[in-house]
C-alpha positions in Angstrom: -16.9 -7.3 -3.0 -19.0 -8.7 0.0 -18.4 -5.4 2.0 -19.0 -2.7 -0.1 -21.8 -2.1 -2.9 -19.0 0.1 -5.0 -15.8 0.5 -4.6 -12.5 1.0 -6.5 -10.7 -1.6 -7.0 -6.5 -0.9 -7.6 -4.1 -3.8 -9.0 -1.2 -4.7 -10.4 -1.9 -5.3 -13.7 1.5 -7.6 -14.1 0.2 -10.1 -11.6 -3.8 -9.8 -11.6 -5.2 -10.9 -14.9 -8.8 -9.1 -14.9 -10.3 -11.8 -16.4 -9.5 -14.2 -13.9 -11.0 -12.1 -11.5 -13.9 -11.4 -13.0 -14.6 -14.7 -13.8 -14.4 -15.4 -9.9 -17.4 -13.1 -9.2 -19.2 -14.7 -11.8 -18.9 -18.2 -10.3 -19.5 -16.6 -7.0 -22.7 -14.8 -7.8 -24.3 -17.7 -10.5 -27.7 -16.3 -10.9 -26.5 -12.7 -11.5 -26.1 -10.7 -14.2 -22.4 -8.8 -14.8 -22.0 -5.6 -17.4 -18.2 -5.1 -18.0 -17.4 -1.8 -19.7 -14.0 -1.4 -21.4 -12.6 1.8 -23.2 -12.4 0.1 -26.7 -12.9 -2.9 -29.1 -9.6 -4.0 -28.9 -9.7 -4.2 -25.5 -13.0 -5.8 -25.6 -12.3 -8.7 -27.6 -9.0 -9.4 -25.7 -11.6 -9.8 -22.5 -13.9 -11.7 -24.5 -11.7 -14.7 -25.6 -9.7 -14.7 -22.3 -13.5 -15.1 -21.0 -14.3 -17.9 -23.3 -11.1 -19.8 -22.3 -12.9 -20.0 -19.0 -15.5 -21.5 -20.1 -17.5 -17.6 -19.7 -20.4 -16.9 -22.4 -20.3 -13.4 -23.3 -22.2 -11.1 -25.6 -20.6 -8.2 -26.9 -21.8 -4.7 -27.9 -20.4 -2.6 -29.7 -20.6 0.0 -32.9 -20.1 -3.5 -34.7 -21.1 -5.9 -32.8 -25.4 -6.5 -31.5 -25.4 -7.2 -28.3 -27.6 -11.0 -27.9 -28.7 -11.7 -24.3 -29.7 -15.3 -25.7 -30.2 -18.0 -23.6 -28.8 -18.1 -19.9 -26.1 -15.7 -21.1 -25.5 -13.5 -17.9 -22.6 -11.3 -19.0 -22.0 -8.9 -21.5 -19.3 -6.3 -22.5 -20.0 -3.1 -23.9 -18.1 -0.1 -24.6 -19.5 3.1 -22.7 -22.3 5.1 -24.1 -23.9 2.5 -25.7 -27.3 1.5 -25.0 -28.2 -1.9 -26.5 -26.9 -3.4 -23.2 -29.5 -3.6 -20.7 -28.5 -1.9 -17.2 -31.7 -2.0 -15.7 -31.0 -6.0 -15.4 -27.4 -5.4 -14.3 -26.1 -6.7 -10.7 -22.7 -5.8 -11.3 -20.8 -3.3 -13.6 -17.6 -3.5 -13.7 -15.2 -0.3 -15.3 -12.2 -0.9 -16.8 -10.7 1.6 -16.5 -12.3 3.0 -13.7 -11.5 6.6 -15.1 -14.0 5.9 -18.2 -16.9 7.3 -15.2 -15.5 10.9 -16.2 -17.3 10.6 -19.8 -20.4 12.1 -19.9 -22.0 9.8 -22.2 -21.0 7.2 -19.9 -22.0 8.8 -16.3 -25.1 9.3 -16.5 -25.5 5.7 -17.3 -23.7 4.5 -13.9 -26.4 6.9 -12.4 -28.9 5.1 -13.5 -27.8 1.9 -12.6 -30.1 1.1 -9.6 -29.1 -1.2 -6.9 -26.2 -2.9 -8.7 -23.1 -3.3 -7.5 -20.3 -0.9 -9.3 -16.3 -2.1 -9.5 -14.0 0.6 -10.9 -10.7 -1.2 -11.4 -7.7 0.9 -12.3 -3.7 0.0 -12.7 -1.5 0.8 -9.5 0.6 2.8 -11.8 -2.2 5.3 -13.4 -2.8 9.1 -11.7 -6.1 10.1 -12.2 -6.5 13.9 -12.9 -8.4 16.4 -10.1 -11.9 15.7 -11.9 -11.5 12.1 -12.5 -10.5 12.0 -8.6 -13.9 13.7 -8.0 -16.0 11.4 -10.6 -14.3 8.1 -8.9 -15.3 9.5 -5.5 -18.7 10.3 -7.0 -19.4 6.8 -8.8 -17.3 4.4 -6.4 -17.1 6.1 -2.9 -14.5 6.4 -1.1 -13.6 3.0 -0.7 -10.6 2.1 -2.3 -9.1 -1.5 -2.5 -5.3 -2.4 -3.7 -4.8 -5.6 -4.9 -1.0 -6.4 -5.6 -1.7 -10.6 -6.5 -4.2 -13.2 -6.9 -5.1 -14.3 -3.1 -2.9 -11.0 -1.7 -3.9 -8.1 -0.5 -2.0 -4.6 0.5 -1.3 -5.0 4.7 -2.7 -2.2 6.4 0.2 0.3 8.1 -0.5 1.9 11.0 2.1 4.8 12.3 3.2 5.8 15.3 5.2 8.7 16.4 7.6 9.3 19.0 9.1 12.8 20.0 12.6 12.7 20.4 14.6 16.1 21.7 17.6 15.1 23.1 21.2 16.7 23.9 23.8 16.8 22.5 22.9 18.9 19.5 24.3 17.7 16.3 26.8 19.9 13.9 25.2 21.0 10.5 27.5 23.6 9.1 25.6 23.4 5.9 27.0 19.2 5.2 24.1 16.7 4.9 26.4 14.0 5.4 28.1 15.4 8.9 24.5 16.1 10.2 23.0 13.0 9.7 26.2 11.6 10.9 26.0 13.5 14.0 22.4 13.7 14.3 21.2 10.1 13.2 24.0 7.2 12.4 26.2 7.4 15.2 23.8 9.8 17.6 24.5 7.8 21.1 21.1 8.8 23.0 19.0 8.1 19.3 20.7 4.5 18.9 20.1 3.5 22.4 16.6 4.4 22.5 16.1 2.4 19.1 17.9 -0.5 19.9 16.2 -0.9 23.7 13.1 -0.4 21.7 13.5 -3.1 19.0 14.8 -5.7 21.5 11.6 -5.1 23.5 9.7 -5.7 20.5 10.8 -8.6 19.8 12.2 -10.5 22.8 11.2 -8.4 25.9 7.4 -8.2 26.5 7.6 -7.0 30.1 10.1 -4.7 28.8 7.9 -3.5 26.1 4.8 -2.9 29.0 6.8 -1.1 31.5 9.1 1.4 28.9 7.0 1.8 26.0 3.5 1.0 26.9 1.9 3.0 23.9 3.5 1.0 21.5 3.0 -2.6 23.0 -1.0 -1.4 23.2 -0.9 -0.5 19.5 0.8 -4.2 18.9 -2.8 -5.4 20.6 -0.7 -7.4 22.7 0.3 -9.7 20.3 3.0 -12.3 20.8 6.0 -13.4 19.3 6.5 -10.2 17.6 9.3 -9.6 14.4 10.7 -6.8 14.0 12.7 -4.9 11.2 14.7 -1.4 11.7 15.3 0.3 8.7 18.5 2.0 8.4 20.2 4.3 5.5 23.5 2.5 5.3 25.7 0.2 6.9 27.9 2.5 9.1 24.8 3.2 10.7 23.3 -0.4 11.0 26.8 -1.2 12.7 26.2 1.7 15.1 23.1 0.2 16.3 24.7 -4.0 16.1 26.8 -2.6 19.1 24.0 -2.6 21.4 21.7 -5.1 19.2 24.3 -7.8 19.2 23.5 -10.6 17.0 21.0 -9.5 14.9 22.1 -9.7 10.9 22.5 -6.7 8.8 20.3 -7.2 5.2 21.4 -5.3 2.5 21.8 -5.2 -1.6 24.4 -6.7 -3.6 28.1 -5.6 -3.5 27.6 -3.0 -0.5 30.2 -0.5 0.3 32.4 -2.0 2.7 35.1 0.7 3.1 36.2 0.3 6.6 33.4 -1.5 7.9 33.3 -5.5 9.1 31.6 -7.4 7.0 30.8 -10.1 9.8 27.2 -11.2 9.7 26.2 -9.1 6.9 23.7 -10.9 4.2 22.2 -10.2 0.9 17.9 -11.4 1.7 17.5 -12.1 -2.6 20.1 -14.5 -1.5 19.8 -16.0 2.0 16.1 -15.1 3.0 15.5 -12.5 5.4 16.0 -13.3 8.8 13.9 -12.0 11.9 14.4 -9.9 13.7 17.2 -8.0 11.5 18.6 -4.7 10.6 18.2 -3.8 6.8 19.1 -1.0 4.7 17.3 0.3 1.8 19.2 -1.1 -0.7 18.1 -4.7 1.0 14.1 -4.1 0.9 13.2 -4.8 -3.2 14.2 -8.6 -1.8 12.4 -8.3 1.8 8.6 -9.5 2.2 7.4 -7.4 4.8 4.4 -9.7 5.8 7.0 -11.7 8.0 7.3 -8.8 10.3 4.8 -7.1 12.7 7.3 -3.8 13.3 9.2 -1.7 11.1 11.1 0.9 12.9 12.2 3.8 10.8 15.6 4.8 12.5 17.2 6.3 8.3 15.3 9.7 9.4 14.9 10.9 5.7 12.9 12.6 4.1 9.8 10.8 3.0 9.2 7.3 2.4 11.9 5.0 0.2 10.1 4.0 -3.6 9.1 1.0 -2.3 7.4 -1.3 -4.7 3.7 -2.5 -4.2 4.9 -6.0 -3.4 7.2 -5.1 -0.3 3.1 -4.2 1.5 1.5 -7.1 0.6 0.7 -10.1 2.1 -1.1 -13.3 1.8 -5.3 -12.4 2.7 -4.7 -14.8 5.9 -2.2 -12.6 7.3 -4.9 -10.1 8.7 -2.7 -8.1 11.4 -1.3 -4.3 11.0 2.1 -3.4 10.5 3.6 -0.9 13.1 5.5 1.6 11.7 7.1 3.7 14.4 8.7 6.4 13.6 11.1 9.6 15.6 9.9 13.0 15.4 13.2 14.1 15.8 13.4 17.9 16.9 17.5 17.8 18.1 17.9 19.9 14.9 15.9 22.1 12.1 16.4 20.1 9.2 15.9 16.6 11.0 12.5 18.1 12.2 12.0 19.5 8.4 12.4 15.7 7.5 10.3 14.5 10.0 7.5 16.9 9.3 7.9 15.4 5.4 7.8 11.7 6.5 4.4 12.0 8.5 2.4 14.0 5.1 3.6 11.7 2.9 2.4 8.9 5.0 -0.9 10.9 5.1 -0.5 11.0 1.2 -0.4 7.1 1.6 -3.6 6.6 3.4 -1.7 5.1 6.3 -3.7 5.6 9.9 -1.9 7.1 12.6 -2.3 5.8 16.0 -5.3 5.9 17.6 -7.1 8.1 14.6 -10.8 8.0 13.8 -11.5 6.2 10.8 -14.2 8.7 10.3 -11.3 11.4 10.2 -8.9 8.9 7.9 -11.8 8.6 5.5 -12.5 12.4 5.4 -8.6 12.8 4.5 -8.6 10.2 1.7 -11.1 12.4 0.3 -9.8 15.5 0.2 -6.4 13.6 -1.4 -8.6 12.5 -4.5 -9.5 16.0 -4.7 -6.4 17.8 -4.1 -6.2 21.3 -2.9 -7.9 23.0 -5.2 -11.0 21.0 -4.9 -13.7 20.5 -7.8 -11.6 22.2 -10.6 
């Protein structure tokens, strides 16, 4: 709120309780006056007695109720269109939901808020339409803010992206399972590479200088590095334990153990998760990724798993990127089809590549909110 004059703000709405927040800014700013919009009275008296529980003074305006700026009263809530409020006096307006800016009666309002500062907030869950994508653009900029939990925000992920064309050439024959068998789990050239590169991650920082210098420079030469490689299932995570000897294996409750060890295998909901470690994706509703500072995608999937909001956030004192590296593996068609999926729908995301402008991350965040077919 310190950084930007408008913005969108995105939450959890299980774990952020608006009013709480709101009553933050109010502390924070004492002498300033604060305009919360809401879609409808219900929703406006709810605010208005968790406000007063606060100890917050609000007046209210409505088709029913006169708005009063008595006194030192410095907040009011208002449903949009109304004009008893009054917005030339606002410093900040906040719009719950941040989608009500689409409403005619209610935009041209937000234009003619002068030099206040404008908070759309808007539930994690919610997809806004192609024209509400524009009008948030248009009334909140570009900036766009996640917050998961009180005192937490969403880590940023930065990707990078290493080509791997190897021999031999895996068997496809129309299975999925034999190629990614071939191709991925038990591929001996792919699992070396992987596991020389997460044991130079975490334990090896000469290592980590001398054989994969571009990574080590996008971990700004940090030290005592964690890191996490993410697996599909448990034949392959024992593929890669033969060369990464040691590290446990996390993964969900009652695993498939058919003809595999079960030696050093642990559930995280259970025992905590351990670093550095090998996890599948059944493990990662129950892993916090703030503990790491690598994730190294060696499933080779399509996409990205449904990963809930929680498993990118961390407290706002942990301030470093998470590496995700990532193969662009081209020993096969559909492995590169997969590959080619995984790095759009990190673009999707909003997740900065290695090295890329912010400038040119911005202009792509953009043209997401407005989807291909632009202002329809």
């Amino acid at each position: 709120m310190q950084l930007h004059d408008q913005f969108l703000l995105r939450f959890d709405p299980g774990r952020v309780e608006i009013a709480w927040l709101i009553c933050q800014a109010i502390c924070a700013w004492a002498d300033h006056f604060f305009v919360i919009v809401v879609d409808n009275e219900e929703a406006m008296l709810a605010l208005n007695n968790q406000l007063h529980r606060l100890n917050i003074d609000a007046g209210l305006s409505s088709s029913r109720y006169l708005y009063e700026g008595r006194g030192n009263r410095r907040v009011a809530i208002s449903l949009p269109g109304l004009g008893m409020v009054p917005w030339e006096q606002a410093d900040f307006v906040f719009v719950n939901p941040a989608t009500l800016a689409a409403r005619n009666d209610f935009s041209e309002k937000l234009f003619q808020r002068g030099l206040c500062r404008t908070v759309g907030l808007l539930d994690v869950s919610k997809k806004p339409s192609p024209w509400e994508r524009a009008q948030l653009v248009q009334h909140y900029s570009v900036n766009e803010l996640v917050l998961p939990a009180h005192g937490h925000g969403e880590r940023e992920v930065q990707i990078h992206t290493r080509r791997f064309h190897p021999m031999p050439l895996p068997a496809f024959g129309g299975n999925v399972v034999k190629l990614k068998r071939t191709g991925i789990w038990q591929h001996p050239v792919r699992n070396r590479i992987l596991a020389n590169l997460a044991k130079a991650v975490s334990s090896d920082r000469a290592k980590l200088n001398a054989d994969f210098p571009d990574i080590a420079l996008a971990l700004e030469n940090r030290s005592d590095l964690c890191a996490l490689v993410l697996v599909e299932n448990l034949e392959h995570a024992f593929a890669l334990r033969k060369s990464l000897k040691g590290w446990p294996v996390l993964c969900g409750p009652d695993p498939d153990m058919n003809g595999i060890e079960s030696s050093n295998i642990r559930d995280p909901f259970a025992f905590g998760a351990t670093c550095p470690a090998i996890a599948t994706f059944a493990a990662l509703e129950d892993i916090q990724l703030s503990e790491f500072d690598c994730l190294i995608r060696a499933d080779g999937g399509p996409g990205v798993p449904e990963l809930d909001l929680s498993f990118f956030e961390a407290p706002q004192k942990v301030r470093q990127r998470l590496l995700l590296v990532d193969f662009e593996d081209r020993h096969h068609p559909q492995l590169s089809k997969w590959s080619r999926r995984r790095q759009k729908t990190y673009a999707e995301r909003g997740w900065l590549k290695f090295g890329e402008d912010r400038v040119a991350a911005t202009w792509r965040a953009i043209c997401k909110r407005f989807g291909k077919g632009g202002f329809q």
